[in-house]
C-alpha positions in Angstrom: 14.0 -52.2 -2.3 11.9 -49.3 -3.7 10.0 -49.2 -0.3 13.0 -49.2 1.8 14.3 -46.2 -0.4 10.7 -44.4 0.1 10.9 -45.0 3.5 14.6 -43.9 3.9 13.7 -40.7 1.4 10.6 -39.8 3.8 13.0 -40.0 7.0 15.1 -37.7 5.2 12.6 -35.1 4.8 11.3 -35.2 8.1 14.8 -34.8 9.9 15.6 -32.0 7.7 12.4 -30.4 8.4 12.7 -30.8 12.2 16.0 -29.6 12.1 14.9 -26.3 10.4 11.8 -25.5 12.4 13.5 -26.7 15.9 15.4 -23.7 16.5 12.6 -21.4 15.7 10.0 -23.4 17.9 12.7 -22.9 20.6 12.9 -19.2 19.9 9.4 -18.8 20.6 9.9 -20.7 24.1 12.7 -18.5 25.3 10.7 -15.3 24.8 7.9 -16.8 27.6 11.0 -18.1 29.8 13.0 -15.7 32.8 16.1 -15.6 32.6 16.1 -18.5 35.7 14.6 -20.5 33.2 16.7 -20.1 30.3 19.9 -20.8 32.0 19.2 -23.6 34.0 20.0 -26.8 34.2 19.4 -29.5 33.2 17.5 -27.4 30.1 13.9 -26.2 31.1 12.4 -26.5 27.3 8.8 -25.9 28.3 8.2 -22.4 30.5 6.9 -22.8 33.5 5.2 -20.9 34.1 4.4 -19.1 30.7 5.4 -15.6 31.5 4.4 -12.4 29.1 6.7 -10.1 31.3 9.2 -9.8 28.3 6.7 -8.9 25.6 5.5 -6.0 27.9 8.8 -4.4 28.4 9.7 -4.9 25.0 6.6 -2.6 23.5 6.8 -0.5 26.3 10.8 0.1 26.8 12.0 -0.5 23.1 9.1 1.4 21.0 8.9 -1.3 18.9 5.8 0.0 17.0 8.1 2.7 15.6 10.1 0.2 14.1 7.3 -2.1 12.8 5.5 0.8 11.0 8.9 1.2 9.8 9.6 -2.0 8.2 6.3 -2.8 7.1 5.5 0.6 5.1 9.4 -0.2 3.4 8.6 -3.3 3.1 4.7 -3.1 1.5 6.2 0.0 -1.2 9.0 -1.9 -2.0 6.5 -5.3 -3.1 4.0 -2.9 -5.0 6.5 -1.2 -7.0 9.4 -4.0 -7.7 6.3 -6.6 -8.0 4.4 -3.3 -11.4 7.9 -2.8 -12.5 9.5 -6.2 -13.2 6.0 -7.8 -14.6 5.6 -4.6 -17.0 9.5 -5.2 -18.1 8.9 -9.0 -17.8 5.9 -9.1 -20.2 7.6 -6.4 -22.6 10.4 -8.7 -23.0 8.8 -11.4 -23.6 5.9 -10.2 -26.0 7.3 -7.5 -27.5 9.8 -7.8 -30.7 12.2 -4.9 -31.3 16.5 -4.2 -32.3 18.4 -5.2 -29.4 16.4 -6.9 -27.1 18.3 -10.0 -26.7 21.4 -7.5 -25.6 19.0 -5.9 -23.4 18.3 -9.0 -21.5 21.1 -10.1 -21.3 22.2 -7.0 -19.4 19.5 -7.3 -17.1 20.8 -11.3 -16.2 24.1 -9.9 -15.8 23.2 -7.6 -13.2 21.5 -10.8 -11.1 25.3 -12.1 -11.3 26.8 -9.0 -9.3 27.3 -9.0 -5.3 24.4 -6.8 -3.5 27.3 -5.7 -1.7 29.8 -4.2 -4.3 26.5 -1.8 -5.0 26.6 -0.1 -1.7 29.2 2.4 -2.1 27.9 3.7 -5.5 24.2 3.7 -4.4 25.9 5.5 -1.0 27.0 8.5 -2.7 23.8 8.6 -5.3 21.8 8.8 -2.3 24.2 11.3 -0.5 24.1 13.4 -3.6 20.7 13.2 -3.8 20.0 14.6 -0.1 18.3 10.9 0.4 20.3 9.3 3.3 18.0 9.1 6.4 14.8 8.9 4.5 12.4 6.7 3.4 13.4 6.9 -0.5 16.6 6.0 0.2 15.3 2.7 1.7 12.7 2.4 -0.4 14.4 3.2 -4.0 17.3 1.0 -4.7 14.8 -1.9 -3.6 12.3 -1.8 -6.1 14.2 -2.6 -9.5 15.7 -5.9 -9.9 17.0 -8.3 -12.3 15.8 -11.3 -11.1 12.0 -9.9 -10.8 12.1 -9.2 -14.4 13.6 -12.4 -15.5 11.2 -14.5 -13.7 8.1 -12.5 -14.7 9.5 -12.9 -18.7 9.8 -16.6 -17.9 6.0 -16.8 -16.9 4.8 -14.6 -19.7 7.3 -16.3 -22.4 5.0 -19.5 -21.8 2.0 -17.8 -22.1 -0.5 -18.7 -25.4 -0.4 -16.3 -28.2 -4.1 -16.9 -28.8 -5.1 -15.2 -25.9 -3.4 -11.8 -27.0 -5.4 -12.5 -30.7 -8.0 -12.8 -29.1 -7.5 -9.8 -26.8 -6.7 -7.5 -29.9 -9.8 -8.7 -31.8 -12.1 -7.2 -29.1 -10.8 -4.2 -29.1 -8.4 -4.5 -26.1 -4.8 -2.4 -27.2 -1.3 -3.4 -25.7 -2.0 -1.5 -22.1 -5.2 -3.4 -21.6 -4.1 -6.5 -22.9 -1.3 -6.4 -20.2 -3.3 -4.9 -17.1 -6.7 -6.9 -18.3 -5.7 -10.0 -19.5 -1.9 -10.8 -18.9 -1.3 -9.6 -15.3 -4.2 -11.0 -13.8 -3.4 -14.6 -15.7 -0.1 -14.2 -13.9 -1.4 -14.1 -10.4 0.5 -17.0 -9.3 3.9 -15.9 -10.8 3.0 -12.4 -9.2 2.3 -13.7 -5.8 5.7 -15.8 -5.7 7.5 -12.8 -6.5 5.5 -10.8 -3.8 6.3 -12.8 -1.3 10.2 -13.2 -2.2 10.5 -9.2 -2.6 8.5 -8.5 0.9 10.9 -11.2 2.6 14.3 -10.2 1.3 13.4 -6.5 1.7 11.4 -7.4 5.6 15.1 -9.2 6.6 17.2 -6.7 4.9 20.1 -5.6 7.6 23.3 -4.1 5.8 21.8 -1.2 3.6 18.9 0.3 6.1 22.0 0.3 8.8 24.2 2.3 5.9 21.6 4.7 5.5 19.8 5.6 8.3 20.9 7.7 11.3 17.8 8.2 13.4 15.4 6.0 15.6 12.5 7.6 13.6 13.4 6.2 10.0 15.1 2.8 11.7 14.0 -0.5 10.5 12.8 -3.2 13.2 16.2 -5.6 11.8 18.5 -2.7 12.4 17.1 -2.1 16.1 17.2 -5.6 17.0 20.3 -5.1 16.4 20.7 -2.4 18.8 18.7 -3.7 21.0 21.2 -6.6 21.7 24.1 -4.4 21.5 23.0 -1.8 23.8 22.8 -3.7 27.3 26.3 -3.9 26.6 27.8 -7.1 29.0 24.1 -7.8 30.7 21.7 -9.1 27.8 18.0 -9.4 28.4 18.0 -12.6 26.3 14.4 -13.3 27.3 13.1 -9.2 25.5 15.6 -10.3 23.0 13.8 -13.2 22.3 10.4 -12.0 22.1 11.7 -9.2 19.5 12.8 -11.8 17.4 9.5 -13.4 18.0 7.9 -10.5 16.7 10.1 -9.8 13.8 10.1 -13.3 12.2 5.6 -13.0 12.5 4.7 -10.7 9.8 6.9 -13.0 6.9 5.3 -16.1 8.5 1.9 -14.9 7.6 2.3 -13.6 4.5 4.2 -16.3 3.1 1.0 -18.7 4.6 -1.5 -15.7 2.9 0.2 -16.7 -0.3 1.2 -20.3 0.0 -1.7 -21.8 -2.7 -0.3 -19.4 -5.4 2.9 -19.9 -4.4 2.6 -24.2 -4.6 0.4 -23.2 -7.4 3.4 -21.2 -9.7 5.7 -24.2 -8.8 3.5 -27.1 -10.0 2.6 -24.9 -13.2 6.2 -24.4 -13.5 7.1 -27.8 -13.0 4.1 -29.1 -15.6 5.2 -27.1 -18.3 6.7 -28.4 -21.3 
């Protein structure tokens, strides 16, 4: 009985995982397909032949380096800073003792409970006011505080052993160098996770770059996918719209396998934990 319930579990798994990776697998088939190949029928799953022809008008008709640099540069500021921010508010939380911290928190988990999108208007008009809109600040900015960076980074350090901050202090180390020496590099793991969470949601982010930018020059590569499809109008180059997707989904695919082992690492500490 427990084999058969194994077996059925593993089966489980497996069509779940085929089902998620199928439709990216065929992604990547379509951008080295014609547009003879990807309507006929029956189906044609494998190209033949494998044909580059839609990668080379994309770079060279879409200026899809522009858009890259773009996304990547938002995308890298946005990590460094929300990744410092919520592990110094994280640790301070949950090392340091003072009036009203418990409020505090709570404040910060409340904000985790509120829509992304009943923000927009309000951070609309601070960036309006503030001469921001069509720049990288504005895109950059409202990315890089966030409630649930600094509750997972308290988590991690709430579990951390006291005796390594004694033992810290007794050296000589004070509270700066106990964090940046001794308690952030401890929480690799946790900090990696968070990396790659940040650098995803911010990489895929569609409705606030398209609020706040105007020109091709400041445009993220989401936004001008967007109007790439849009702007062939009735006829759409599904085979260039293909690759671009191709080429968008690549740079989140390598970073998360860069930081799978800490990421499988956080989870299993998290999951041993008592």
């Amino acid at each position: 009985m427990k084999k058969t319930l194994l077996i059925s579990g593993y089966t489980i798994i497996i069509l779940g995982a085929i089902s998620m990776i199928a439709p990216f697998l065929w992604m990547i088939l379509l951008s080295f397909m014609n547009d003879s190949q990807i309507f006929s029928f029956p189906p044609q799953f494998i190209p033949k032949p494998f044909i580059l022809k839609n990668y080379q008008e994309v770079f060279a008709s879409f200026h899809l380096s522009k858009f890259f640099f773009n996304s990547l540069f938002v995308a890298t500021i946005t990590t460094i800073f929300q990744v410092l921010f919520s592990s110094m508010a994280g640790y301070a939380f949950a090392r340091i003792k003072f009036r009203g911290i418990d409020l505090l928190f709570f404040i910060f988990i409340v904000t985790m409970m509120i829509p992304p999108q009943v923000n927009i208007i309000p951070l609309f008009f601070l960036m309006r006011e503030l001469h921001w809109i069509d720049t990288y600040p504005a895109l950059i900015l409202p990315g890089i505080f966030g409630g649930f960076g600094v509750f997972f980074m308290r988590q991690w350090f709430k579990n951390m052993s006291s005796e390594i901050e004694d033992a810290a202090k007794i050296d000589g180390c004070n509270f700066y160098e106990t964090f940046f020496k001794i308690a952030f590099p401890l929480a690799l793991p946790a900090v990696i996770t968070l990396a790659l969470f940040t650098f995803i949601t911010t990489w895929n982010s569609f409705m606030w770059p398209l609020i706040v930018t105007n020109s091709p020059d400041i445009t993220t590569l989401p936004v001008a996918l967007a109007e790439f499809k849009g702007s062939f109008r009735e006829i759409i180059m599904w085979g260039d719209l293909m690759a671009c997707s191709v080429i968008l989904s690549m740079p989140v695919i390598i970073i998360f396998l860069l930081g799978k082992k800490y990421f499988i690492n956080d989870l299993l500490a998290g999951g041993l934990k008592e």
